[in-house]
C-alpha positions in Angstrom: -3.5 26.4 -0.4 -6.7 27.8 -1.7 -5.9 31.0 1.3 -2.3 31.3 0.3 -3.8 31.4 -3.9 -6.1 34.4 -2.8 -3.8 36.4 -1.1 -1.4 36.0 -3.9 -3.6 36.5 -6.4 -4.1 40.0 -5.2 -0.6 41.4 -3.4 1.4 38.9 -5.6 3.4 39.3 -9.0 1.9 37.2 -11.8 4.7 35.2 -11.9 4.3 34.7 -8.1 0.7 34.0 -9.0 1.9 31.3 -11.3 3.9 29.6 -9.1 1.5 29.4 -6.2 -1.0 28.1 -9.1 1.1 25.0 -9.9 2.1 24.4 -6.3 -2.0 24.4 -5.1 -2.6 22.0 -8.3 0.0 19.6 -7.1 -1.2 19.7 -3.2 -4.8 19.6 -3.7 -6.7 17.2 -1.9 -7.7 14.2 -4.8 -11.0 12.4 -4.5 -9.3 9.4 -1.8 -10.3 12.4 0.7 -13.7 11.5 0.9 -13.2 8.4 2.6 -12.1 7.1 5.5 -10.4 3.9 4.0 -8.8 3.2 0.7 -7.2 -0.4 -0.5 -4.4 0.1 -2.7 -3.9 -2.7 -5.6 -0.8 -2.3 -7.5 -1.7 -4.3 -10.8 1.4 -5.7 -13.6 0.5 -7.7 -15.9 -3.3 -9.4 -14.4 -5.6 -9.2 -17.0 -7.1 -12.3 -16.0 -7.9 -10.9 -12.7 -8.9 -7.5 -13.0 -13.3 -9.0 -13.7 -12.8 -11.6 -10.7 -11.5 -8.2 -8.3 -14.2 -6.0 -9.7 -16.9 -8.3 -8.3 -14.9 -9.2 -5.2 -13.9 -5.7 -4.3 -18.0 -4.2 -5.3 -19.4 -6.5 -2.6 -16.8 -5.4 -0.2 -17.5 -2.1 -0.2 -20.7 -1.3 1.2 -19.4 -4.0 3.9 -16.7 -1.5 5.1 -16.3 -0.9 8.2 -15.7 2.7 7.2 -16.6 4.3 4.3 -14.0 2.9 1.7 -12.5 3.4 -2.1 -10.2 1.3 -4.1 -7.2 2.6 -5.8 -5.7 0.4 -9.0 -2.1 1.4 -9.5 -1.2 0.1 -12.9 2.7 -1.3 -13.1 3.3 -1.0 -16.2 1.3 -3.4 -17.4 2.0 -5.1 -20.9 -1.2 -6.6 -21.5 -4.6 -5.5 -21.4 -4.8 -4.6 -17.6 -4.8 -0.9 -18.3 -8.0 -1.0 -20.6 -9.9 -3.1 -18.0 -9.1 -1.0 -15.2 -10.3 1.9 -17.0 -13.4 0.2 -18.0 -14.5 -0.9 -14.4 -13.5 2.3 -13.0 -16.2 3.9 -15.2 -18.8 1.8 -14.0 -17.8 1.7 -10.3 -18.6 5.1 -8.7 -15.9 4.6 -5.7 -13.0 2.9 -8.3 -10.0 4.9 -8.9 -6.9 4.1 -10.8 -3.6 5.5 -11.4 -1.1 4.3 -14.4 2.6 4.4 -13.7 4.6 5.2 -17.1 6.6 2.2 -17.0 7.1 -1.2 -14.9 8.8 0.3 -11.7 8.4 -2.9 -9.3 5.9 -4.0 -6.3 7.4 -1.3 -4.2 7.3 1.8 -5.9 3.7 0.8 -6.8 2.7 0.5 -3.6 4.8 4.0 -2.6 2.6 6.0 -5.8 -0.4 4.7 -3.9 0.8 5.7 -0.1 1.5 9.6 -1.9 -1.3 9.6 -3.3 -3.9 8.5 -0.7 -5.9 11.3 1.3 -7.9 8.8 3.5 -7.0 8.6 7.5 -6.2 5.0 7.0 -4.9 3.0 4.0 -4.6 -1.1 3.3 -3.2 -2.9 -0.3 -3.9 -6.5 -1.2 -2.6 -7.9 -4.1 -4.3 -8.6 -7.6 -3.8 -12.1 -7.9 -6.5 -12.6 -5.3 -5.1 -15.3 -2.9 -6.4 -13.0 0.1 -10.4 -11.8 -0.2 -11.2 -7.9 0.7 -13.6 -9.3 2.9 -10.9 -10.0 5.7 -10.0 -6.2 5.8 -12.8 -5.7 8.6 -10.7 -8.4 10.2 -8.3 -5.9 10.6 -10.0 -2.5 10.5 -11.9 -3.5 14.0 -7.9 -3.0 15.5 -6.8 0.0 13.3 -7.9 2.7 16.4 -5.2 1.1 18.4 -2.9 -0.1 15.9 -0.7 1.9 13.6 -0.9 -1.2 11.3 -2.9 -4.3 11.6 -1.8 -7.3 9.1 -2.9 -10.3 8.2 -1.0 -14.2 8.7 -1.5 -16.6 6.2 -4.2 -19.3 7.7 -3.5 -22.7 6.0 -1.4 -21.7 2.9 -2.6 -23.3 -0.5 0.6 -22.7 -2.0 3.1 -24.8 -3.2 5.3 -26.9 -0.6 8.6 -25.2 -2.0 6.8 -21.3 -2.1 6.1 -22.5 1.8 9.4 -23.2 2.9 11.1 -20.6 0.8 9.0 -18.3 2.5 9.8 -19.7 6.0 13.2 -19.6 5.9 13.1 -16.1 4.8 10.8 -14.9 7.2 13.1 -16.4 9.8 16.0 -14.9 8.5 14.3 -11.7 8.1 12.8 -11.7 11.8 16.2 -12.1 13.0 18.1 -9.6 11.4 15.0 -6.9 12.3 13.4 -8.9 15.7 9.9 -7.4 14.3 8.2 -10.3 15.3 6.2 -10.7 12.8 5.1 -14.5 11.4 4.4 -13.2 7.9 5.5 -10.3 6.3 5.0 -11.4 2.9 0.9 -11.5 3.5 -0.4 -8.9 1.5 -3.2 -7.8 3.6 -2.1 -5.3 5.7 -4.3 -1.7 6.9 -2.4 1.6 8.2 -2.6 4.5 9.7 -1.7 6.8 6.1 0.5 9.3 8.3 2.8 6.6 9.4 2.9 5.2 5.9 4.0 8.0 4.7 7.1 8.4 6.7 8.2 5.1 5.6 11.2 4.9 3.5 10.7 2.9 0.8 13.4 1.7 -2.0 13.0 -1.4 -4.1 12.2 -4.5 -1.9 11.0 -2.8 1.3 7.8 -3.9 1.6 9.1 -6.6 3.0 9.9 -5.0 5.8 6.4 -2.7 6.1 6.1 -3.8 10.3 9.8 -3.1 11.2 9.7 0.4 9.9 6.6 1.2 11.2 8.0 0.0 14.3 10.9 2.3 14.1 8.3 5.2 14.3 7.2 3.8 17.6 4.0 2.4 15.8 2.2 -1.0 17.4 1.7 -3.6 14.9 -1.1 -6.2 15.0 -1.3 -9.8 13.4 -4.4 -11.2 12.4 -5.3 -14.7 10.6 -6.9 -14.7 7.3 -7.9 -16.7 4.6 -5.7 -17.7 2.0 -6.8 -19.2 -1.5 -4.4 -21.2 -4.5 -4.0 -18.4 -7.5 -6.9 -19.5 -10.0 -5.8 -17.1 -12.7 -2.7 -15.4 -13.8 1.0 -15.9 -13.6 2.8 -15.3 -10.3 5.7 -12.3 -10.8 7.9 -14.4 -7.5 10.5 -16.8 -8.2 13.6 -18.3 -6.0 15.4 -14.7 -6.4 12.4 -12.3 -5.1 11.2 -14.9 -2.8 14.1 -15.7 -1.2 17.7 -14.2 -2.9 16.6 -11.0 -2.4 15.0 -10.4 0.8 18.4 -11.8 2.4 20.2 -8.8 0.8 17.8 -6.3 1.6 17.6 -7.3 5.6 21.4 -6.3 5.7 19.9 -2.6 3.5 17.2 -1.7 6.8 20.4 -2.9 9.2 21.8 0.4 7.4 19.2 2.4 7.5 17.5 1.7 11.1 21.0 2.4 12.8 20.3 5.9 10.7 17.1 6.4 10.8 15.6 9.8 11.8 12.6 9.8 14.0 11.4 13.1 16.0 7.8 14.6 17.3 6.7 17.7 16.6 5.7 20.3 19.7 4.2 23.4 19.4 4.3 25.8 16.8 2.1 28.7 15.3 2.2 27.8 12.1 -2.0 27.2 11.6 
C-alpha cells in the first residue's frame, strides 16, 4: 500500500489520493506484526480476572516458544473490565486490546481478533482462566506441521452436570461433522492465522473451529492440558449454549460444508 500511495500521490487526482489514503490506513500492518505468535482473549464481563491473567499471561511471555503478544478483545463488557484492560496494557509493553462497541457474543470476539491479527500463527484462551498460557508451548512445538494444534481437557474440575452436558454434545457434534475431535469446547487452541482467516464464522461456530479447518484440507492436532475449577467470576454457559445450541448449529455447518468453497491459487503476476 505504501507503493500504490506514492504513485498516486503523484499521477493521481486528489480525490484518488484520498481514497488510496483511507484504503492504506485500513490495510496497514498493526503492531500484532512484530511477532510471530499472538493469544487472543475475548473478555465480557471478568473483572475479577483481568489481575490474575496479567500475571499469568507476563510470565508466559518470555517463555514463548516464539516471540509472542496478547490481544484483549473487550465484549462489551458492563463492568469494569474495560478500565483494567487499559490499565495493564499500559504497563505491559507486548499487551494490546481492542474494545468491541457492544456485547456481540464469544464468536464474533474471537472473529475481531482473527481480522485483526498480523502474526504467522494465532491461539485464544479464555478469561476465566480454567486453562494456563503455559500449555500453549504444549502446542506450539506441533504448529510447523499442524494447521491447528488444540488442547483436550486432562481431568476436568468442572461440575458433574457441565461434564456430561458437554459429552453428549461433543458426541452429537462429532457425528454430525466426523472431525474427530474429543473436545471442541477446550479453549486452548494455536493456528496457522491464514487458515483462520478463511474460516466462516457466524454466531456459535467456534464450536466447530477443527471441522472447518479441516474443510480447508488443514491437519488438526490434540493435545492434553491442564484444566483448573473457575476461582473467580461467573461463567456466561448454561443448559442452552452448552448443549441447546450446539445441536442446532451442527445441522447450520451440514449446510454450509455441502457449500463450502475451497480452491488454491497457481500462478499469477500480480507481485
Amino acid at each position: 500500500m505504501e507503493t500504490i500511495f506514492a504513485k498516486s500521490a503523484i499521477f493521481g487526482s486528489p480525490k484518488k489520493q484520498t481514497l488510496i489514503l483511507i484504503i492504506k490506513t485500513v490495510w496497514q500492518m498493526n503492531k500484532s506484526a512484530n511477532y510471530k505468535f499472538t493469544i487472543i482473549v475475548p473478555v465480557y464481563n471478568e473483572e475479577d480476572n483481568i489481575y490474575a491473567l496479567e500475571e499469568k499471561l507476563g510470565k508466559f511471555l518470555p517463555q514463548s516458544i516464539y516471540p509472542a503478544c496478547v490481544l484483549f478483545v473487550n465484549d462489551g463488557s458492563k463492568d469494569n473490565s474495560k478500565k483494567l484492560l487499559t490499565e495493564i496494557c499500559n504497563r505491559n509493553e507486548h499487551f494490546y486490546y481492542m474494545d468491541l462497541v457492544q456485547n456481540s457474543g464469544l464468536s464474533a470476539a474471537i472473529k475481531a481478533g482473527i481480522d485483526t491479527v498480523c502474526s504467522e500463527y494465532l491461539g485464544y484462551m479464555d478469561a476465566d482462566l480454567q486453562t494456563t498460557p503455559d500449555d500453549f508451548n504444549l502446542l506450539l512445538e506441533h504448529i510447523k506441521d499442524y494447521e491447528m494444534v488444540m488442547g483436550i481437557r486432562a481431568n476436568r474440575k468442572d461440575t458433574f452436570s457441565k461434564k456430561i452436558q458437554s459429552k453428549i454434545a461433543n458426541g452429537f457434534r462429532n457425528m454430525m461433522t466426523h472431525d474427530g475431535v474429543s473436545d471442541t469446547g477446550c479453549p486452548l487452541k494455536v493456528l496457522h492465522t491464514d487458515y483462520a482467516r478463511r474460516v466462516p464464522f457466524f454466531t456459535g461456530m467456534h464450536r466447530f473451529l477443527p471441522a472447518l479447518i479441516q474443510l480447508q484440507n488443514g491437519k488438526v492436532k490434540q493435545i492434553p492440558v491442564r484444566h483448573f475449577p473457575r476461582v473467580a467470576g461467573v461463567s456466561k454457559y448454561n443448559l442452552w449454549n452448552r448443549l441447546i445450541s450446539p445441536f442446532i448449529d451442527c445441522f447450520a455447518y451440514r449446510w454450509m460444508k455441502k457449500r463450502y468453497i475451497n480452491y488454491n491459487i497457481g500462478e499469477n503476476n500480480l507481485q
